[in-house]
MMTF fields as JSON, N, C-alpha, C and O atoms, coordinates in Angstrom:
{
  "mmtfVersion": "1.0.0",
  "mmtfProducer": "UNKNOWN",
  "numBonds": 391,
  "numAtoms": 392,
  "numGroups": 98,
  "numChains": 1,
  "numModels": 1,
  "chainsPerModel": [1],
  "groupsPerChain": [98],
  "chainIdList": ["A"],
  "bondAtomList": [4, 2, 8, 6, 12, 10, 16, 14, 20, 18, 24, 22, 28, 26, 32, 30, 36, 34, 40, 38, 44, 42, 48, 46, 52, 50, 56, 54, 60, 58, 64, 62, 68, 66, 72, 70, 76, 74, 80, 78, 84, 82, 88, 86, 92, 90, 96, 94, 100, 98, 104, 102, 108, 106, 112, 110, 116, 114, 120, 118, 124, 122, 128, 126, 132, 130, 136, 134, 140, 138, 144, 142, 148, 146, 152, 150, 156, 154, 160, 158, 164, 162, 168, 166, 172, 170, 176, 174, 180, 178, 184, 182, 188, 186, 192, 190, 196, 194, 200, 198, 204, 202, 208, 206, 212, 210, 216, 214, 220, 218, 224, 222, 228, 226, 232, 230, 236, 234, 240, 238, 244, 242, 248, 246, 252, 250, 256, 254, 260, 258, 264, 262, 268, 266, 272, 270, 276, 274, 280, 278, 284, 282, 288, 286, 292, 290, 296, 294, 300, 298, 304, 302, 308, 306, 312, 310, 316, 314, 320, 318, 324, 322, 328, 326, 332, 330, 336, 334, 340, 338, 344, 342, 348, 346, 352, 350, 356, 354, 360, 358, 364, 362, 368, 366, 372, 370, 376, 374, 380, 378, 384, 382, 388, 386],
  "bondOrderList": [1, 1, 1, 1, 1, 1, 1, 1, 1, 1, 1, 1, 1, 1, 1, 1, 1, 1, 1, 1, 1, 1, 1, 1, 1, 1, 1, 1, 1, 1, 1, 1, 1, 1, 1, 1, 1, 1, 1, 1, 1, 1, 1, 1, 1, 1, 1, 1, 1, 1, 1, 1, 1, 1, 1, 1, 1, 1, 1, 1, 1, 1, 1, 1, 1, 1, 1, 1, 1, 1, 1, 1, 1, 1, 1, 1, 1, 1, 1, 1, 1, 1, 1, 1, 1, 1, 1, 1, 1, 1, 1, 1, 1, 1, 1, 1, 1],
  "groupList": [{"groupName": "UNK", "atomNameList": ["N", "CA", "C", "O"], "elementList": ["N", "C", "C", "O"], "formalChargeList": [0, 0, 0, 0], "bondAtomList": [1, 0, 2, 1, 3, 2], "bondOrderList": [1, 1, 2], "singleLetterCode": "X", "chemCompType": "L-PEPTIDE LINKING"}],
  "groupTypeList": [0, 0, 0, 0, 0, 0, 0, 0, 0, 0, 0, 0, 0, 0, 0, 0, 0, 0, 0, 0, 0, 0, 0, 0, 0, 0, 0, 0, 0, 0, 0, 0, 0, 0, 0, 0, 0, 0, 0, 0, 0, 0, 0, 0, 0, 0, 0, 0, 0, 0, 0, 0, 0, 0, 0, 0, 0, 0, 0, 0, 0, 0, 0, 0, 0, 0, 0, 0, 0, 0, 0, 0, 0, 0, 0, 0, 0, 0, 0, 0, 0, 0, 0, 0, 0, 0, 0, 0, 0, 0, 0, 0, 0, 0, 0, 0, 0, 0],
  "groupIdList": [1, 2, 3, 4, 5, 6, 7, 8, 9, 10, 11, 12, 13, 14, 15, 16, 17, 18, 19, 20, 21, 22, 23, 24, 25, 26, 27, 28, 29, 30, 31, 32, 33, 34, 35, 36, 37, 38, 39, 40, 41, 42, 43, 44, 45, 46, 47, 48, 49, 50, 51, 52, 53, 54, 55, 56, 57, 58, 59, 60, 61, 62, 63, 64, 65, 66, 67, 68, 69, 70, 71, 72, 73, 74, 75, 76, 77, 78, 79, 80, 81, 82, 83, 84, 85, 86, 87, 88, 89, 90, 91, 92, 93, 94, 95, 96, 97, 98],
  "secStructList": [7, 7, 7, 1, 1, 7, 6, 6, 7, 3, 3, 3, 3, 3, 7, 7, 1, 1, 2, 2, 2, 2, 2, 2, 2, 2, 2, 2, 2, 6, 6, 7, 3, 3, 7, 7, 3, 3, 7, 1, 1, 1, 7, 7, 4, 4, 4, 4, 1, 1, 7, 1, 1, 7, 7, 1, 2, 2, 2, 2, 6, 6, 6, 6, 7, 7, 7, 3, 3, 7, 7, 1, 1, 1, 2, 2, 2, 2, 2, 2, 2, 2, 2, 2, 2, 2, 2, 7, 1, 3, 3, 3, 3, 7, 7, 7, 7, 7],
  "xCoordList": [0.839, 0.0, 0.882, 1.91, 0.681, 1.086, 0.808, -0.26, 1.434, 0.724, 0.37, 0.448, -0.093, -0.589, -0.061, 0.952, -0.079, -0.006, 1.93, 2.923, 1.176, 2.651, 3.225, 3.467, 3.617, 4.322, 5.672, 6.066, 6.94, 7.768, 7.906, 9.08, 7.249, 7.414, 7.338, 6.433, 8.044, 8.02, 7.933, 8.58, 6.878, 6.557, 6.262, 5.767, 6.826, 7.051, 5.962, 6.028, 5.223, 3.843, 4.053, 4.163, 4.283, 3.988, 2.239, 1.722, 1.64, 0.461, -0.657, -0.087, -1.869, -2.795, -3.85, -3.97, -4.884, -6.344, -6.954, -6.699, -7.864, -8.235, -7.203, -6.444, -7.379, -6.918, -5.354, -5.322, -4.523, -3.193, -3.271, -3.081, -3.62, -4.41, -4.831, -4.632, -5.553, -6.263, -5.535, -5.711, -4.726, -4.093, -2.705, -2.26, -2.495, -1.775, -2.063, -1.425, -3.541, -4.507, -4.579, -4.551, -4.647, -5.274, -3.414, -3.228, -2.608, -0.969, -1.086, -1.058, -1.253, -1.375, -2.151, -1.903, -3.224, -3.984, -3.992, -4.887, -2.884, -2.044, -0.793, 0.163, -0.602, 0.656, 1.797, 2.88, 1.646, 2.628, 3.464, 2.775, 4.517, 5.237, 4.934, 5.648, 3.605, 3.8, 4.414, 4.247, 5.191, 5.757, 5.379, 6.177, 4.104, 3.572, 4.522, 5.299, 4.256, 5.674, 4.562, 3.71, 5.291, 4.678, 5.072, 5.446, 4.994, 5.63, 5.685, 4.544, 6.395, 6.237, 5.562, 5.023, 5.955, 5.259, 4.088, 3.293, 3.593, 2.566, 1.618, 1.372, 1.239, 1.154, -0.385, -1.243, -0.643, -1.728, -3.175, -3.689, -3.96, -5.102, -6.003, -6.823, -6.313, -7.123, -6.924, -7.601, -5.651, -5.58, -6.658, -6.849, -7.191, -7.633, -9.697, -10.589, -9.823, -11.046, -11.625, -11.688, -12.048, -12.88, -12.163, -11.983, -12.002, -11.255, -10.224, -10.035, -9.365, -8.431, -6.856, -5.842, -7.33, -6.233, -6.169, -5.164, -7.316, -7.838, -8.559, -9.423, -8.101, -9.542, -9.865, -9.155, -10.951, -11.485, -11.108, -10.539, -11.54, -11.048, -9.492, -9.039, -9.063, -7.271, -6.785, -5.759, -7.625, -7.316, -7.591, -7.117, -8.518, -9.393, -8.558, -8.197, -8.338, -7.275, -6.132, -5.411, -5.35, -4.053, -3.568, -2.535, -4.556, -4.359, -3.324, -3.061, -2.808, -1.744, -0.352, 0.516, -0.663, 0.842, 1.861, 1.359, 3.459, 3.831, 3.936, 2.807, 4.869, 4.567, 5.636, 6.077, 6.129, 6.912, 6.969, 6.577, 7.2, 7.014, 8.777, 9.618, 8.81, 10.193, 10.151, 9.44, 10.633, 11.027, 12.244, 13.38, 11.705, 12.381, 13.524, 14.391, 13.061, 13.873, 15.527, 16.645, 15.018, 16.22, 17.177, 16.804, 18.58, 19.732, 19.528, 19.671, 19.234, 19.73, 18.184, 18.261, 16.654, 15.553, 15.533, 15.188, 15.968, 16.817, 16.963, 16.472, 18.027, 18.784, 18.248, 18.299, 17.706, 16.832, 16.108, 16.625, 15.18, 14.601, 14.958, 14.338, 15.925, 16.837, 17.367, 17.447, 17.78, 18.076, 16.135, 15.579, 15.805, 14.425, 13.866, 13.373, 14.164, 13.625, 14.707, 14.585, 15.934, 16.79, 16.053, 15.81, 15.824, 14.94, 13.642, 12.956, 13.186, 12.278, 12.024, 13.075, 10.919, 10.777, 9.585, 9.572, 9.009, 8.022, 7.51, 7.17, 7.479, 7.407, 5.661, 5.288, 4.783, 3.688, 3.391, 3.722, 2.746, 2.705, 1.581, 1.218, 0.895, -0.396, -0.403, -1.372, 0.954, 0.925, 0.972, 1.548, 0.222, 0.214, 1.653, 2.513, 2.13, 2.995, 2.801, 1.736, 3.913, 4.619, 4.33, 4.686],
  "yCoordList": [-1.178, 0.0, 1.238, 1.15, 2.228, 3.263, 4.086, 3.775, 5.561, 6.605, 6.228, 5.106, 7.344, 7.068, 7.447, 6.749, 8.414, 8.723, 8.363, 8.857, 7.144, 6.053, 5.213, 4.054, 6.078, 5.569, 5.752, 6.903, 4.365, 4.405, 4.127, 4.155, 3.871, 3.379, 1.686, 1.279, 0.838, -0.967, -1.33, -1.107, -1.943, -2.796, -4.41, -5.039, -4.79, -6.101, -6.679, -6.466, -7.178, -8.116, -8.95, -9.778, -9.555, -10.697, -10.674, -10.166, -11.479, -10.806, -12.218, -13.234, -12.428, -13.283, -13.256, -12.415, -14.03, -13.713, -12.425, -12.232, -11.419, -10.282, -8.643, -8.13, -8.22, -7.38, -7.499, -6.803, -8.062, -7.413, -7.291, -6.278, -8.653, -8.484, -7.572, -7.352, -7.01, -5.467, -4.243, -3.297, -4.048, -2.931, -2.996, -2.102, -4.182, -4.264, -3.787, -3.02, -4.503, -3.762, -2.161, -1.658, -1.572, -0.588, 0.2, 0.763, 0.13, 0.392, 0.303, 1.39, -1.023, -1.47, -0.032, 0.662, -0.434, 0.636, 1.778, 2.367, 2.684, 4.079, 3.781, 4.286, 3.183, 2.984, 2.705, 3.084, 1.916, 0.881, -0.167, -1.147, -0.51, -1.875, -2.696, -2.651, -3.496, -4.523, -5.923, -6.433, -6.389, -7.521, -8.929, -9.454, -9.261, -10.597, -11.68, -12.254, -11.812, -13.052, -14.199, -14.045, -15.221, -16.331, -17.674, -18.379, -18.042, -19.431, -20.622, -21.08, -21.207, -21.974, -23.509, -24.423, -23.193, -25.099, -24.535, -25.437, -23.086, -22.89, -21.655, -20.589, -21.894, -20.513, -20.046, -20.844, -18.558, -18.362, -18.756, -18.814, -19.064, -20.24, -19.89, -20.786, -18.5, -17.895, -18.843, -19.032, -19.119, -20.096, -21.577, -22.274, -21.969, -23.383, -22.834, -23.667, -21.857, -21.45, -20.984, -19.782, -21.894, -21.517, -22.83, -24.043, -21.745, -22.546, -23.346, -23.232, -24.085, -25.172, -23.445, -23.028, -23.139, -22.567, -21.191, -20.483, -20.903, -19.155, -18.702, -17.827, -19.392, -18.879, -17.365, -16.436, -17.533, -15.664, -14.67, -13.602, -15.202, -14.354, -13.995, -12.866, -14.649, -14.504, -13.651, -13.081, -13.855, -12.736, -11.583, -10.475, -12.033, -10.29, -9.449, -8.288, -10.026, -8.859, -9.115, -8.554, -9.935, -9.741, -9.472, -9.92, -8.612, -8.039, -6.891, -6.427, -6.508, -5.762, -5.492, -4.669, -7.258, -7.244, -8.441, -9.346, -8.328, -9.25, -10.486, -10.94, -11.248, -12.636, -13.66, -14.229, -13.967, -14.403, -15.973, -15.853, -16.617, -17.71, -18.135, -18.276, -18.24, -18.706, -19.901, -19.586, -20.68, -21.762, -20.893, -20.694, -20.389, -19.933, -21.178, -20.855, -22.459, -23.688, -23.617, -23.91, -23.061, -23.563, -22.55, -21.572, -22.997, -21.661, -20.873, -19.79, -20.685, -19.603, -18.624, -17.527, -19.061, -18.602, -17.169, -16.168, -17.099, -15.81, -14.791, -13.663, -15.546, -14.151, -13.195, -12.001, -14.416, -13.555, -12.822, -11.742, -12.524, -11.686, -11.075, -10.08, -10.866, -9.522, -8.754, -7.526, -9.729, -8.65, -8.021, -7.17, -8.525, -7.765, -6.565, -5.486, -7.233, -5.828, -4.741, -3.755, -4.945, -3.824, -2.995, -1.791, -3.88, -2.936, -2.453, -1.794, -2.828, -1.923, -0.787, -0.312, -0.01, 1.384, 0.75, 1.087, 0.024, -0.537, -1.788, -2.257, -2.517, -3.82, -3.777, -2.917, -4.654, -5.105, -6.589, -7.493, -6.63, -8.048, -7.679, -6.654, -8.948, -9.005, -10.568, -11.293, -10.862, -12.393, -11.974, -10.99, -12.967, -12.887, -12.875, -13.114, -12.763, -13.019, -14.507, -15.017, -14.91, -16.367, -16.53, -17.551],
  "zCoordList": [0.0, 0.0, 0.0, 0.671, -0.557, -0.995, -0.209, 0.319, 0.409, 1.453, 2.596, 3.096, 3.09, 4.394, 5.485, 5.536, 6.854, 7.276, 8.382, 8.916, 8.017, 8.279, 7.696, 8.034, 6.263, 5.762, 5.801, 5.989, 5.589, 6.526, 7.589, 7.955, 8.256, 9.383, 9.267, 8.538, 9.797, 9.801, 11.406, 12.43, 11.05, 12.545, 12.302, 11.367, 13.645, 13.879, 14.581, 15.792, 14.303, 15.283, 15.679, 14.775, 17.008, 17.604, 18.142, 19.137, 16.971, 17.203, 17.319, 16.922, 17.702, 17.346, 17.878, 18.769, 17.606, 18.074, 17.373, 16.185, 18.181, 17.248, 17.666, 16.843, 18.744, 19.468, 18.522, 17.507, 18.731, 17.949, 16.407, 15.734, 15.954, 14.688, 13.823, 12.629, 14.807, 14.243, 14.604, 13.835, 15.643, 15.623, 14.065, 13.346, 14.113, 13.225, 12.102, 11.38, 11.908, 10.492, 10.381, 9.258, 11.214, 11.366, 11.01, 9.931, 11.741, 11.297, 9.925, 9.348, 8.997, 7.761, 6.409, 5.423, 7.476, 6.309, 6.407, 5.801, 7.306, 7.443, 6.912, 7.5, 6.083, 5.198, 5.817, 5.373, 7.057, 7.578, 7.449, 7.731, 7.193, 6.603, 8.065, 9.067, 7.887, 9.019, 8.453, 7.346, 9.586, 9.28, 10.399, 11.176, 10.208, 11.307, 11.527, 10.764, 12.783, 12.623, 13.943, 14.819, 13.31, 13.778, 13.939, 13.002, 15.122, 15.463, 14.542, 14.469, 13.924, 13.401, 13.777, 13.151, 15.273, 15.646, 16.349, 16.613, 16.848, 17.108, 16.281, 16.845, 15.186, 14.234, 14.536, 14.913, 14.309, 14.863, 14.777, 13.66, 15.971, 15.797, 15.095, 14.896, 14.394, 13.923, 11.987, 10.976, 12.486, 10.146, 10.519, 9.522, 11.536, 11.896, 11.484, 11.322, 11.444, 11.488, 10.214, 9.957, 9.41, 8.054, 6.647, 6.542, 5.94, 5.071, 5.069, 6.28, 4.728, 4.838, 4.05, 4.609, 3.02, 2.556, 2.947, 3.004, 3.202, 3.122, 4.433, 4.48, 5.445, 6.763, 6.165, 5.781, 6.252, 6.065, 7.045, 6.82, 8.314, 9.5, 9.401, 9.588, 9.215, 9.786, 7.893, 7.522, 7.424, 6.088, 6.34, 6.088, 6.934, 6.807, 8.08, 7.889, 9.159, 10.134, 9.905, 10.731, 8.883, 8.47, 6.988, 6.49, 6.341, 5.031, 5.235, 6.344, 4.163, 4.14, 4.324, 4.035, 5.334, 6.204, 5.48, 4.814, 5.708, 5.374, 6.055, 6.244, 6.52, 7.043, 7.219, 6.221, 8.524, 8.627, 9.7, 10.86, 9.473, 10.594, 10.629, 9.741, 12.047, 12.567, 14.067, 15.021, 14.091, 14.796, 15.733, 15.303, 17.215, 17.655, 18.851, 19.663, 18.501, 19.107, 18.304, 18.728, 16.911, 15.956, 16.709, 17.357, 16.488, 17.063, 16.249, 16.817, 15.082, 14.34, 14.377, 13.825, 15.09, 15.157, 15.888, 15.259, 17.429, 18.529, 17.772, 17.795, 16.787, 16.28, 15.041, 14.743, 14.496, 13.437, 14.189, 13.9, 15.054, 15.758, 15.911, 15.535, 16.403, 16.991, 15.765, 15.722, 14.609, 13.543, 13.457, 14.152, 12.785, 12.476, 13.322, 12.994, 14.691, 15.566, 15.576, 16.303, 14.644, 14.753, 13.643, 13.564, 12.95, 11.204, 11.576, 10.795, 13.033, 12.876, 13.497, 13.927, 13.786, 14.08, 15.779, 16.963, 15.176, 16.515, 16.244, 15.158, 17.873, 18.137, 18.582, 19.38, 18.061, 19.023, 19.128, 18.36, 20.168, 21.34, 21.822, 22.399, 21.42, 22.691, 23.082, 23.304, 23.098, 23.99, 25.578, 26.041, 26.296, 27.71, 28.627, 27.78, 29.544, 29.739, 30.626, 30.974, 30.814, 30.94, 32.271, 32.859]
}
């Protein structure tokens, strides 16, 4: 997407369910570079709900964004993170804490 208020700006989502989802969307469609990132052995539960290829839901609050799944078990998973959150401008999380 082109323009937008925030454009230029790249953000990193650790995001799932609706609540991050949508703030993400909402970043997205102010001309945000979002970049979703997602567990690979646990990816977000919202792809299990509708279609087999296309859940509707998990399209519809993660349009715009790009997409990343990483295996943070692997050694080399850590670090990719840390590069990415150097590229970006802002981090969001709406995982619970531990």
């Amino acid at each position: 997407m082109n323009g937008g208020a925030l454009e230029g700006i790249r953000v990193l989502a650790f995001t799932q369910g609706l609540a991050g989802p949508w703030a993400g969307l909402l970043l997205a469609s102010h001309g945000a570079e979002v970049i979703k990132v997602e567990s690979s052995l646990a990816p977000d539960a919202f792809r299990r709900f509708g279609a087999r290829q296309a859940p509707p839901r998990f399209l519809e609050y993660n349009r715009n964004k790009l997409s990343i799944s990483v295996n943070l078990k692997h050694p080399q998973g850590p670090g990719l993170i840390k590069r990415l959150v150097k590229l970006c401008d802002v981090v969001v999380d709406n995982y619970s804490a531990p």
